[in-house]
Phi, psi and omega in degrees: 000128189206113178278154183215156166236132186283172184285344174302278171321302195306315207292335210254295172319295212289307179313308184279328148329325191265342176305310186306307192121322184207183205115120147318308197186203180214161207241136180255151169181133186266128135220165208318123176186156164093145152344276193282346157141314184239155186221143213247151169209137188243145186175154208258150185253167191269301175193138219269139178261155163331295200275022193265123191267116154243144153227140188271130173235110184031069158067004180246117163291131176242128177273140170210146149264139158353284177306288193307336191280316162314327170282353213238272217326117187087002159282149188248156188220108172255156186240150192221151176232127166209135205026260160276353212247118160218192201192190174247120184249136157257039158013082192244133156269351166265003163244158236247284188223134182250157181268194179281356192244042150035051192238342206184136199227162182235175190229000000 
């Protein structure tokens, strides 16, 4: 099982780390929301709990839990820019269907 980061994401991440001041990494995760059912949730971590699956991108730790790393395995977290707009894309290869306003996905 294995999480990835593009060099954008790592870059982007690794910048508001270091803004922030203290932090590990930053924590991926899912849960129930949305049209289709699941929802990606990002936030930053402190401290890696005991069952927490990390993976490393250029010095940026990506935090997962257990439960969320089944939905998650083998997604990559790219940061994007298009036109005014940028954001975090996920590149999940387990999911089935997204609704239309691409806030929630189902596997």
């Amino acid at each position: 099982m294995a999480i990835s980061m593009t060099p954008a994401a790592s870059d982007h991440i690794g910048k508001y780390l270091k803004g922030r001041g203290h932090g590990c990494g930053i924590r991926l995760g899912v849960r129930t929301s949305g049209c289709s059912g699941m929802a990606y949730v990002l936030e930053f971590v402190d401290d890696i709990q005991e069952e927490d699956q990390v993976f490393e991108s250029d010095g940026v730790k990506v935090v997962i839990d257990p439960k969320s790393l089944l939905y998650l395995d083998g997604t990559e977290l790219d940061f994007v820019k298009e036109g005014l707009n940028e954001g975090f894309k996920f590149n999940n290869p387990n999911v089935k269907n997204e609704c239309g306003c691409g806030e929630s996905f189902n596997i």
